[in-house]
C-alpha positions, -999 to 999 in steps of 0.1 A, spaced: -56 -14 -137 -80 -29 -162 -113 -10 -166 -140 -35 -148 -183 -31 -156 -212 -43 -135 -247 -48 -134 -254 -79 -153 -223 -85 -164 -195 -103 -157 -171 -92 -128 -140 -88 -141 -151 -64 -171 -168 -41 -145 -155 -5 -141 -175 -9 -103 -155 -34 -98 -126 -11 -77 -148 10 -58 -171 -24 -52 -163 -47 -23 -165 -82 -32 -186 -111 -14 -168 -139 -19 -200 -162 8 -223 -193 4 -245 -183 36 -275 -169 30 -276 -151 62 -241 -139 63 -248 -121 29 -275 -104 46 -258 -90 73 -233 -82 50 -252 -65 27 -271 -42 58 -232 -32 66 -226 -23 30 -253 -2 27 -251 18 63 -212 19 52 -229 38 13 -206 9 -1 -218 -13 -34 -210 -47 -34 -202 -77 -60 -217 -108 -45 -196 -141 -67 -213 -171 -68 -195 -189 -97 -164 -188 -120 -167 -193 -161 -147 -211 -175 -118 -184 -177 -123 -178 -140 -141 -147 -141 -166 -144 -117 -206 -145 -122 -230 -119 -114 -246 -118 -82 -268 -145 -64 -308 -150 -58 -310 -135 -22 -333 -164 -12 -311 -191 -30 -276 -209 -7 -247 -194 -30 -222 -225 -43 -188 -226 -29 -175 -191 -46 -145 -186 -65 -131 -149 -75 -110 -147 -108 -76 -130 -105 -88 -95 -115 -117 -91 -92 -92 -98 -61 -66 -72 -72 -92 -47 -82 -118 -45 -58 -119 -20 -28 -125 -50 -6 -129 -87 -7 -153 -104 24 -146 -140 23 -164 -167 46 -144 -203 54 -151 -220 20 -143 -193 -3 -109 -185 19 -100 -221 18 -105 -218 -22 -86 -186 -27 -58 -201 -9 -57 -231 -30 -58 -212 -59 -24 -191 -50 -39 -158 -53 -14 -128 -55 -15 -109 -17 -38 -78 -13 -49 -56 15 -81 -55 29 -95 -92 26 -121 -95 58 -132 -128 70 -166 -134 82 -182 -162 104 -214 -168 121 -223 -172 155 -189 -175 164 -151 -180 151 -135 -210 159 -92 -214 156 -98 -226 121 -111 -191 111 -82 -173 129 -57 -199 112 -73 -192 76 -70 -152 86 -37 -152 94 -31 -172 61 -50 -145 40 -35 -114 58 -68 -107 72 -66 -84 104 -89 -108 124 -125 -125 119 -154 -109 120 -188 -127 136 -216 -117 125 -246 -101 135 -221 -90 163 -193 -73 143 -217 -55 121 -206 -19 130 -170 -31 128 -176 -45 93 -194 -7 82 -165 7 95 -138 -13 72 -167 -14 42 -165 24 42 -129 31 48 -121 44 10 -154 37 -5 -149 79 -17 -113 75 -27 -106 100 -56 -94 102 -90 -55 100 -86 -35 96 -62 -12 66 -58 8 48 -29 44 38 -31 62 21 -5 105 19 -6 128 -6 13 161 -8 14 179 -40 5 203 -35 33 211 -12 62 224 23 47 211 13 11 198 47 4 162 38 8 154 68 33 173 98 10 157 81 -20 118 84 -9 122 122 -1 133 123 -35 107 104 -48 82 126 -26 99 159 -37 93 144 -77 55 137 -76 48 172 -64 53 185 -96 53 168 -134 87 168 -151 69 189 -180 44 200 -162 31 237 -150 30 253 -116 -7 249 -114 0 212 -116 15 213 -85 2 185 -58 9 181 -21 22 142 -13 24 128 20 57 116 33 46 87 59 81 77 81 77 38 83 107 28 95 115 23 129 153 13 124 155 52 109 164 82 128 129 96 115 127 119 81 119 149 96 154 151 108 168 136 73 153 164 57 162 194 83 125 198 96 129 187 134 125 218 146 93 226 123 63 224 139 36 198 131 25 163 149 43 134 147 33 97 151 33 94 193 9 128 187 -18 112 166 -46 95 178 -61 68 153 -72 36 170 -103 42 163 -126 59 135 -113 74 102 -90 103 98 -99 133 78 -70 140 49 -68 176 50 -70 181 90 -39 149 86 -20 177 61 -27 206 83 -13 190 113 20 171 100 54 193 93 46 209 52 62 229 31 58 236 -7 38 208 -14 57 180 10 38 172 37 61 145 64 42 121 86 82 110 109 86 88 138 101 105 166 130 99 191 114 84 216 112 52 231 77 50 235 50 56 205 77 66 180 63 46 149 30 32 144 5 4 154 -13 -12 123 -45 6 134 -27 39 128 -10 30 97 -44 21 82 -64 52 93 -37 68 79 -34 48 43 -75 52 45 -72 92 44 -50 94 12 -62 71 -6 -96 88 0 -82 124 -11 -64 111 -42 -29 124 -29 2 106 -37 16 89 -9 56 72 -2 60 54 24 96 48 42 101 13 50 120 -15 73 135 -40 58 123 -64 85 89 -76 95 66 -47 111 29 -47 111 23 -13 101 51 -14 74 35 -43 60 1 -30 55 17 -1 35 36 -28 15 5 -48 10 -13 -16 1 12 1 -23 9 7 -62 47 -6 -62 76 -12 -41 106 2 -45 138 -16 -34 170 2 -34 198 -16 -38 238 -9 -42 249 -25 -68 277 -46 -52 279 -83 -36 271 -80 -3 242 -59 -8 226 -81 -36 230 -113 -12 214 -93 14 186 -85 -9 174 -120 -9 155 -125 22 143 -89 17 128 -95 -14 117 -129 0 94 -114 24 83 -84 1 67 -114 -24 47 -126 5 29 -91 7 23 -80 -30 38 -89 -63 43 -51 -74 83 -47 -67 107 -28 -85 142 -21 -82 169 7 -81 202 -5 -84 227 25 -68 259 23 -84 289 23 -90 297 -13 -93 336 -22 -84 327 -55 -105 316 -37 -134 285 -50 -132 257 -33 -150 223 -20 -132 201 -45 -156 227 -78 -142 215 -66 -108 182 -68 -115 185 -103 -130 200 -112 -100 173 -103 -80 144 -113 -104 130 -80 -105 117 -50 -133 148 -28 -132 130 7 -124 158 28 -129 195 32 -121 212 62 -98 251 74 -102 270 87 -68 265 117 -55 295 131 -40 295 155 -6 251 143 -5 259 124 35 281 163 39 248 181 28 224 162 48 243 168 79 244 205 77 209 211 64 192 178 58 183 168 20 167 195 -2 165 189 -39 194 202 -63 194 208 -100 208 179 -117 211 158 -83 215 124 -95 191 113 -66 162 136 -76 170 128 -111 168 90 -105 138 94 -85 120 114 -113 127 86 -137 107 63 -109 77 86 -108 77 90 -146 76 53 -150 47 49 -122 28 61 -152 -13 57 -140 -3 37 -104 5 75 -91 -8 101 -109 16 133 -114 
């Protein structure tokens, strides 16, 4: 991410700029109950009220002056911890095709009609916030992160089809940003497995820790407030540095609701611990605030035709949550086609390519996947976290 300055200068050469939230609104009396719920919330803000002529954004506005219609430049809207819109400024971003990000809060005032709600839903946005009502709500989202840490990174997999590998492959992926290829012991991290998926059979079974004790999703209470990210890795199963958020088997409460999934995204990315999160391949609130969130998605596909033509719609709806996707092309290929045609096919960065592994489905049955020297899954998924380079820090 591009270093970003502030004060007087422009936006988008602003190192504040990513722990800044970004007031993207023309009312003068929305930016001041914005900026009360900024500061009870200890969050700095970037209020926009122009674009040079390279679309990067202005500094802020005279307090007693009515902004003009606001415009953000592409780098202020991927780099900022937040971006509070009001109608006009929505309206603009969506014209201009901006690339999808989380957090991206709506504002009205007085009330919100079904034009705000339709712009909302357009954005991503949760909801609409009215303001002077929704001012404690809007402290609450301003300061979710504000603290996030040096580090960290999130990482989000999906599988292109049913039984693509996508489960096995983020334990691996878990299991290799615990530790630097090259690195020492001391080096050491703890990551947060997060179990995403509700078509799975949940990964604390995948990886032979159902009968460890530790919460699972129906056990955690997040609807409201913040979660603390050491009492979160103190509750959930842990073990050498792997600490695994799973669904459960259960047919009530055995994934999450997006309020969860947030509270949940909130409390790493405020420690500064990797995170991977374990996908659907269909539409799912929560799943798609992970996706929306994440440093880079990860699709795993087998290289062979049915699963590339079942890729499509996958990758389809990935695009409309973030533009950071990758793939993993699983061989072997009866076609002979090569992990990079793959990725051609699918018009994406080809993040690395994985061999068989013969007897793994044998292992994981008897004791669920652990990592083996010279697995070609862990040895794929190190070649991933190596080229995550700064997005997850190892």
């Amino acid at each position: 991410m591009s270093d970003m300055g502030n004060g007087s200068k422009t936006a988008t050469t602003d190192p504040g700029v990513a722990s800044a939230v970004l007031v993207a609104v023309a009312d003068a009396g929305l930016r001041a109950d914005i900026r009360r719920a900024a500061a009870a919330a200890g969050a700095s803000i970037i209020e926009v009220t122009s674009t040079t002529g390279d679309g990067r954004a202005d500094g802020p506005a005279d307090p007693g002056q009515a902004a003009p219609v606001p415009s953000i430049g592409p780098v202020d809207w991927r780099a900022a911890h937040a971006v509070v819109l009001d109608t006009a400024a929505a309206e603009a971003i969506l014209r201009a095709g901006p690339v999808p990000r989380d957090r991206v809060i709506l504002v009205a005032a007085g009330r919100a009609e079904l034009s705000h709600w339709r712009l909302a839903g357009e954005l991503g946005s949760a909801g609409v916030l009215v303001l002077p009502r929704d001012d404690a709500q809007l402290a609450r989202l301003l300061a979710a992160g504000t603290e996030r840490a040096a580090g960290g990174g999130l990482v989000a997999v999906v599988g292109a089809r049913g039984g693509a590998g996508a489960s096995c492959f983020a334990v691996a992926l878990a299991r290799a940003c615990i530790t630097p290829t090259s690195g020492a012991a001391d080096d050491r991290r703890r990551v947060l497995l997060i179990d995403a998926d509700r078509l799975g059979g949940g990964l604390d079974l995948l990886i032979g820790w159902e009968d460890r004790p530790g919460i699972r999703w129906p056990d955690l209470v997040a609807e409201e407030g913040r979660i603390a990210a050491d009492a979160l890795f103190a509750a959930v199963p842990a073990g050498d540095g792997l600490a695994v958020l799973s669904g459960a088997r259960t047919t009530d409460g055995a994934h999450p609701g997006p309020a969860a999934m947030r509270a949940v995204l909130d409390a790493v990315r405020a420690s500064g611990d990797p995170a991977v999160v374990d996908c659907p391949r269909v539409d799912d609130a929560a799943a798609d605030l992970a996706i929306g969130a994440a440093d880079l998605v990860v699709v795993i596909c087998p290289a062979t035709t049915p699963a590339i033509a079942a890729a499509g719609p996958v990758i389809g709806r990935l695009r409309a949550l973030t533009s950071e996707i990758g793939v993993v092309v699983r061989g072997p290929s009866a076609l002979g086609r090569r992990p990079s045609e793959v990725a051609d096919l699918l018009e994406l960065p080809l993040l690395a390519a994985m061999r068989p592994e013969p007897g793994l489905d044998a292992r994981i049955d008897r004791q669920g996947w652990t990592p083996r020297r010279r697995s070609p899954l862990l040895i794929c998924a190190e070649t991933v976290a190596d080229r995550l380079g700064d997005r997850i820090a190892r």
